[in-house]
Structures are given as C-alpha cells and as structure tokens.
C-alpha positions as CSV (number, residue, x, y, z in Angstrom):
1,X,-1.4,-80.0,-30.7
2,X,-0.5,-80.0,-27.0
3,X,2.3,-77.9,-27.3
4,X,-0.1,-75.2,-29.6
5,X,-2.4,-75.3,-26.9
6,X,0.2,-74.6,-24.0
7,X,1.4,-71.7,-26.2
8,X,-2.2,-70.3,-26.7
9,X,-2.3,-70.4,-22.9
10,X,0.3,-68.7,-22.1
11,X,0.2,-65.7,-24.4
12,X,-3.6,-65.6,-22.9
13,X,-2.1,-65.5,-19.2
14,X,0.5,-62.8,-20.3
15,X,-1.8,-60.6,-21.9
16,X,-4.0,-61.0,-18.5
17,X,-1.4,-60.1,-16.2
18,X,-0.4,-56.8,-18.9
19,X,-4.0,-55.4,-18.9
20,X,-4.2,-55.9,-14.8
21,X,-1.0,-54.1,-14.7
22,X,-2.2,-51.3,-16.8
23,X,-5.9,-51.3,-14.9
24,X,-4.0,-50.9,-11.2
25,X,-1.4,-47.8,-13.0
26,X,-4.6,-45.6,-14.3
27,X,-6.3,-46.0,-10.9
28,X,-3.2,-44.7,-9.1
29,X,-2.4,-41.7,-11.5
30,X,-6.4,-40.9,-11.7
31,X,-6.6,-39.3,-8.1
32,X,-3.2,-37.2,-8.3
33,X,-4.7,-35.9,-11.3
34,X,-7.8,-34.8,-9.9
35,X,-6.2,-33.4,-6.7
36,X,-3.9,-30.9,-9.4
37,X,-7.0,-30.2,-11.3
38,X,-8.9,-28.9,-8.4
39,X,-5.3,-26.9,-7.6
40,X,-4.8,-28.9,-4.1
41,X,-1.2,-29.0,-3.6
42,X,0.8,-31.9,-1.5
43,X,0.8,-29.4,1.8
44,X,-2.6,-28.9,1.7
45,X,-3.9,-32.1,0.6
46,X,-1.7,-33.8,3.5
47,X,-3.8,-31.9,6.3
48,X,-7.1,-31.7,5.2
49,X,-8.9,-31.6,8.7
50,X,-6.9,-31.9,12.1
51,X,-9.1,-33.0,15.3
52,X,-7.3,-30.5,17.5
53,X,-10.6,-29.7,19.2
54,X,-11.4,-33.8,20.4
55,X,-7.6,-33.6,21.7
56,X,-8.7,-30.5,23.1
57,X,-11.6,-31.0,24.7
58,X,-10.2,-34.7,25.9
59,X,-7.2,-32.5,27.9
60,X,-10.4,-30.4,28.9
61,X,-8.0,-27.3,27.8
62,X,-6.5,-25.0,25.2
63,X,-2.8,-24.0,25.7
64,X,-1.9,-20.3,24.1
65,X,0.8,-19.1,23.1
66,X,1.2,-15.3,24.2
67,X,3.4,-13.1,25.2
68,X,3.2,-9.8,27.6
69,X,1.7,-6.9,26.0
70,X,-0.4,-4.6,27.1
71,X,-3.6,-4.1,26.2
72,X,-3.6,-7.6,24.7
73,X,-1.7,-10.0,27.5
74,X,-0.6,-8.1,30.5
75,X,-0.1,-8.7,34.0
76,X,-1.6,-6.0,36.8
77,X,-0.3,-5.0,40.0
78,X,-1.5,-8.5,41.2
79,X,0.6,-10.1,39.0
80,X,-2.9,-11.5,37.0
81,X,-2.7,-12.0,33.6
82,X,-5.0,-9.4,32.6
83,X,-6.3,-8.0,28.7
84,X,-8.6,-8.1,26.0
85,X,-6.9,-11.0,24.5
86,X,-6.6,-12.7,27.6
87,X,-10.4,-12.7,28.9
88,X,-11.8,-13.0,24.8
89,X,-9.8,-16.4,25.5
90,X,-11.3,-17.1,28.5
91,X,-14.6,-16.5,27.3
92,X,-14.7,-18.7,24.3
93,X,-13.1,-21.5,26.2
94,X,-16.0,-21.2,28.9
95,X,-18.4,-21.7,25.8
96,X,-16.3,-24.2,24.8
97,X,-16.8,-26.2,28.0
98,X,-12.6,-25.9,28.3
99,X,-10.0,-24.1,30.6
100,X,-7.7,-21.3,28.9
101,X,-4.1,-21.8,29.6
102,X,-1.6,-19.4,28.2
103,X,1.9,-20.1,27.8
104,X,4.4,-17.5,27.0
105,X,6.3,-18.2,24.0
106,X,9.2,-16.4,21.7
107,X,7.2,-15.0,18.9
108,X,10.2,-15.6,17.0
109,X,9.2,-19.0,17.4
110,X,5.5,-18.8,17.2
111,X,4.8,-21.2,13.8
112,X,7.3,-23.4,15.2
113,X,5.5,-24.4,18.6
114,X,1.9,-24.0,17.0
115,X,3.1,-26.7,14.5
116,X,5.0,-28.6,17.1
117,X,1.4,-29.2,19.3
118,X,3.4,-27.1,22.1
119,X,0.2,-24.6,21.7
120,X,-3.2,-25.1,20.3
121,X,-2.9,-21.7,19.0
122,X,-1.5,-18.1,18.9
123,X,-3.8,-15.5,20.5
124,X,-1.8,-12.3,21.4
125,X,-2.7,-9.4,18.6
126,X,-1.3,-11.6,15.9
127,X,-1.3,-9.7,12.7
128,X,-3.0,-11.7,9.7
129,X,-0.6,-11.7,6.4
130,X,-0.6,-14.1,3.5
131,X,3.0,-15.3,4.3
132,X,1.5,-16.7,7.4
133,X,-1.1,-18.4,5.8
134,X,1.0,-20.7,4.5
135,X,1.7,-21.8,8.0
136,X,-1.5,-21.7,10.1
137,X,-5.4,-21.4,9.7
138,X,-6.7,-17.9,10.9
139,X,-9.9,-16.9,12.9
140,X,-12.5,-14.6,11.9
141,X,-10.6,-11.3,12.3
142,X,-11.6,-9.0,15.2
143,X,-9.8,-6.1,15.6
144,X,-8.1,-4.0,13.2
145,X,-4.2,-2.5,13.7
146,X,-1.0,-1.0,12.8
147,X,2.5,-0.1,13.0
148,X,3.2,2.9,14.7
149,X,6.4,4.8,15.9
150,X,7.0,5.7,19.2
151,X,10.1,7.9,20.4
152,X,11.6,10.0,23.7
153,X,9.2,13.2,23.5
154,X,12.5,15.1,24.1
155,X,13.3,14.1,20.3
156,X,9.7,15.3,19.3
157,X,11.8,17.9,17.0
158,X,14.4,15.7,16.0
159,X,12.4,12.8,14.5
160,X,9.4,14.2,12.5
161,X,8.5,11.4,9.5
162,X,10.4,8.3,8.6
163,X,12.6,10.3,6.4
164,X,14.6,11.6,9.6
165,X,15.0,8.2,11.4
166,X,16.6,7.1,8.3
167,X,20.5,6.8,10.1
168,X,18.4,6.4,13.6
169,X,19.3,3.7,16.5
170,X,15.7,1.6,15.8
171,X,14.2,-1.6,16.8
172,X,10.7,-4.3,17.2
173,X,10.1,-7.5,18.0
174,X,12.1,-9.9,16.3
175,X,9.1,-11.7,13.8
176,X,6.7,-9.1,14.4
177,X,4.6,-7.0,12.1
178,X,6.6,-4.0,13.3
179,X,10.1,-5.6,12.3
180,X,8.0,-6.2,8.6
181,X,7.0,-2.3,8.5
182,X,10.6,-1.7,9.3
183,X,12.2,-3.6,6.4
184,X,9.8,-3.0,3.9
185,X,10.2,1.0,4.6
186,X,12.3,2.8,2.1
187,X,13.9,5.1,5.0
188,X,13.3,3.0,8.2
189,X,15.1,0.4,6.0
190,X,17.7,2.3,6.1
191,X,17.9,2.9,9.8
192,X,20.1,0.7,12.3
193,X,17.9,-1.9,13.1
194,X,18.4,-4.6,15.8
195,X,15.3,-6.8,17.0
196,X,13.8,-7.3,20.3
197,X,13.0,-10.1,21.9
198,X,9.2,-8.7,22.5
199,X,7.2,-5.0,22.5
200,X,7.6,-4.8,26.1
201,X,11.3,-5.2,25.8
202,X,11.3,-2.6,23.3
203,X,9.3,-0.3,25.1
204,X,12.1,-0.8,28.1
205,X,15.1,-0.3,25.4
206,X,13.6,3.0,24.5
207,X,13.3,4.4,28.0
208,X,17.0,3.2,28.8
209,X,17.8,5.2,25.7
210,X,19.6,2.5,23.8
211,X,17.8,3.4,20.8
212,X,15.7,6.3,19.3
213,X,12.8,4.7,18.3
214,X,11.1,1.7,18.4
215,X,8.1,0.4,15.9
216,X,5.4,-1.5,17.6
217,X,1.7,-1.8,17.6
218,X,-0.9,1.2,18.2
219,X,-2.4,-0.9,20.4
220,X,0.3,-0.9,22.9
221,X,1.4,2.1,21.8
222,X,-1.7,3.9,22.7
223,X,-2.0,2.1,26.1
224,X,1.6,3.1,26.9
225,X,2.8,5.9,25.5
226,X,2.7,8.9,27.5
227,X,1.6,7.3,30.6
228,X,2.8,5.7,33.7
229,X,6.1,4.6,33.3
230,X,6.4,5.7,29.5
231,X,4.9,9.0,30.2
232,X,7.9,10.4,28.5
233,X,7.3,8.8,25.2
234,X,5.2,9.8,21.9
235,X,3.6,8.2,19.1
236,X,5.4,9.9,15.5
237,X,2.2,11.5,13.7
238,X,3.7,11.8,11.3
239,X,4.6,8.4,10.0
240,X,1.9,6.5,8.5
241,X,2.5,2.5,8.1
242,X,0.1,-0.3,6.6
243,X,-3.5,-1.0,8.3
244,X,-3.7,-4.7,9.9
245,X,-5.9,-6.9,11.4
246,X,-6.1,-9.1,14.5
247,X,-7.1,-13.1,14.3
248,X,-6.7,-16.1,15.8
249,X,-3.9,-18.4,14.5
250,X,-4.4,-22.6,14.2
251,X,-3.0,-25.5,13.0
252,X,-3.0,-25.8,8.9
253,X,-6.6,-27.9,8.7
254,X,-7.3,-27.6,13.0
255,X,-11.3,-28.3,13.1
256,X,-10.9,-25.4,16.2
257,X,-10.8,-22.9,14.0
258,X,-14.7,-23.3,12.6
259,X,-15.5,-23.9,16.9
260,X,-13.9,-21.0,18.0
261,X,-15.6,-19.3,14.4
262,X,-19.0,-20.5,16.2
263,X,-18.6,-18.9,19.4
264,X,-16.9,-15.5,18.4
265,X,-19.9,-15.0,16.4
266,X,-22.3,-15.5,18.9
267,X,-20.1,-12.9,21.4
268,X,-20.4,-11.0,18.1
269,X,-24.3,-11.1,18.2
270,X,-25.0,-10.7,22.6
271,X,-22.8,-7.7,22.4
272,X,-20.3,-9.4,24.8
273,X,-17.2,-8.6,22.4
274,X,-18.3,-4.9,21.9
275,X,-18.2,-4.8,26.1
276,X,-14.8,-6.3,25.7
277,X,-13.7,-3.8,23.4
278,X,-14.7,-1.0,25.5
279,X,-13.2,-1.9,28.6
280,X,-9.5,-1.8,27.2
281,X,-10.0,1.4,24.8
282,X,-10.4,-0.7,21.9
283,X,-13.8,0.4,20.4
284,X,-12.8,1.8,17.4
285,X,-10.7,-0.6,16.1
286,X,-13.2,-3.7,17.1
287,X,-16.1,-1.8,14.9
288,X,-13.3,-1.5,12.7
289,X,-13.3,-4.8,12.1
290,X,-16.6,-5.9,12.4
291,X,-17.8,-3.9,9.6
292,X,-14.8,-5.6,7.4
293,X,-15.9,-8.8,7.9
294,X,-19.7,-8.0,7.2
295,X,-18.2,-6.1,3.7
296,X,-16.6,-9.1,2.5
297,X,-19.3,-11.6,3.7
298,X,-21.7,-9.5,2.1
C-alpha cells in the first residue's frame, strides 16, 4: 500500500509540473501573437515612445543637424547662420523653453547621426519619402518642394529637357532628393553622374564648369540662380521632376515629434510661420503646404 500511494503521488506531482509548464508557454506566445495581429512588427514594437524631449529639455537644448543652403541654412555677410529653417528652429525652441544648436552634418550621413543621438533631429529642407520613414518619425510637413535643373545660361540652347542632358557631365548631393530624381529619370539616368558632398558644393562645381548641370532643390535654386554670384546660371523649364514636401525628421518613436507638432501649429494659427514664409520668398510653397495638411486632416 505504501509503495501505491508513493506512485499515486508522484504521477500527481508530474502531471502538476506538465500543466505549469504548459500554463507559462501559452502566456509567453499570447502577446507575440497579438503584437502580429495588430501588424506591429519587431522594429516598431522595440521603440514605441523615446523620451528625447525630457533628455532634451534636461541639456536645456536641441542639437540640428543642417547643412548650408540657402534659403534654408545659410550664413550672411556676418558669418550668422541665417534662413527660414534656421529661425523656424529658433522659434519653436524659444516655445519650447530650449536653445537651438545646429550642427553641420554630411547628409550622406544624416539617419546615421539622428539614430546615433549625435542630433535630436534633421531640420534643413529635408524631403519626406516613405523609404525614410522607415528610419525616422517626420513633423507636420510645412513647405512644399522639388527637383529642379539648373545649368550655365550660356548652354540655355544646348540643354532644353532632360532628353538632351542624357550623355551630360551632371551631379547633386550625395543622399539627397535631387540624386533620387536623377536615378529614377529615364534620361538623367543616363547622364554621367557623380555626387556632391552638398547643394552649395554643387552650385560651386557648376560655376567652375566641371559639369553641365546640377539637380538641386527650387528652393535654392530660386534664391541662387541668376543672382549674385550665380548670376550666370538658369533653372531648365523645361524639365519637370516630382512635387515634395518639407518636414521635420526624429527619432523612430521620439515624444519631440508630437512637441514640436504642438507648437508648429500654434505658429500655424498667430500667423508667425506665414511671416516666416515671406521673408525668405517662400509664400507659395508654405500655403502650398498648409492647405495639404488641412486636405488630408479633413
């Protein structure tokens, strides 16, 4: 009888220790489950909300990552940083209660030293594209944009439409939107491409001659071409590349971006951005891309 009874106890203690083992493997798998379900991937599920803005606010400042172009980041005859990206920075920092400090970076590198914490963010007409996405949170968008052309006006007869720049000398910034219009062209794809370290290198390039066109953004391109010391360049008419649009770029999950959201919108709402906009020739393009967002919040 004693030896029945130590059986009957131990196939009760195994059979414990089985469905304890089971209970603890369907509590583990439940939440993976539910995280594929609601289509969260690993990426996204590992940052779900970064306090950049309490490390922020602790260092009392917000390091950008820019680099010089003009209208956006530029510096004047003072050697100020000047621009419309430059003082909308400083403005929503003041609201902020923090100091804007901008860092010049190689926008080659830009996801790199966002992700890195080197910057708390990108803020230099950075074009908004789903491959990016992947790789940082965006701001409301506030300006709209393109690629544009610009050549020697002494080749104004020689290169007409993309067509004729097909076997041309070309370049852009090296990970810019322009070097993505450039490959993604079926003749400027064709052309003999080399990238640029920034616009305002390109710009330089161009008037040296060492190539025959470069592709950068209008809004350089309209602040440079044909005056001062590019007053002997042109934008191509007759090349027409992909519309854009101008945001903010974050850390994946960064609590900033919904801040920064907050304030934009109340520069939005005082009329202080439209000021902005107007002081740097950019009117069109802000009102652009105001009435964008208000289309797709609607």
């Amino acid at each position: 009888m004693k030896k029945l009874l130590a059986l009957f106890l131990s196939a009760v203690c195994v059979m414990g220790t089985l469905s304890a083992c089971g209970e603890v493997t369907t509590a583990t798998d439940e939440p993976a489950a539910s995280g594929n379900e609601a289509g969260t991937s690993d990426a996204s599920a590992s940052t779900d909300v970064v306090d950049d803005y309490g490390t922020i606010v602790a260092n009392g400042k917000m390091v950008i990552g820019i680099t010089e172009y003009e209208p956006m980041n530029y510096y004047d005859e003072n050697g100020t940083l000047i621009g419309f990206d430059t003082e909308f920075a400083q403005a929503i920092c003041a609201k902020l209660g923090i100091t804007a400090e901008f860092q010049v970076i190689d926008w080659d590198m830009k996801e790199t030293e966002l992700k890195s914490g080197n910057i708390d963010c990108i803020w230099n007409g950075l074009t908004v594209t789903e491959d990016r996405r992947e790789n940082m949170d965006f701001s409301t968008s506030y300006l709209t944009n393109r690629q544009c052309v610009v050549i020697n006006s002494a080749n104004a007869d020689t290169y007409t439409d993309a067509a004729s720049l097909s076997t041309a000398l070309i370049t852009a910034e090296g990970g810019s939107a322009g070097e993505s219009a450039i490959t993604s062209d079926a003749n400027l794809s064709q052309a003999n491409y080399t990238a640029s370290s920034s616009q305002a290198d390109a710009l330089l390039a161009l008037k040296a001659g060492n190539y025959d066109a470069i592709v950068i953004d209008y809004t350089m391109a309209t602040a440079s071409a044909g005056s001062g010391d590019y007053a002997d360049m042109m934008i191509v008419d007759g090349i027409t590349l992909a519309n854009e649009e101008y945001a903010i770029g974050f850390r994946l999950g960064s609590n900033m971006t919904d801040k920064v959201n907050e304030a934009i919108s109340e520069m939005i709402a005082d009329g202080s951005l439209a000021e902005l906009a107007a002081k740097y020739e950019l009117t069109d393009l802000y009102e652009a891309a105001i009435a964008a967002n208000a289309t797709i919040t609607e």
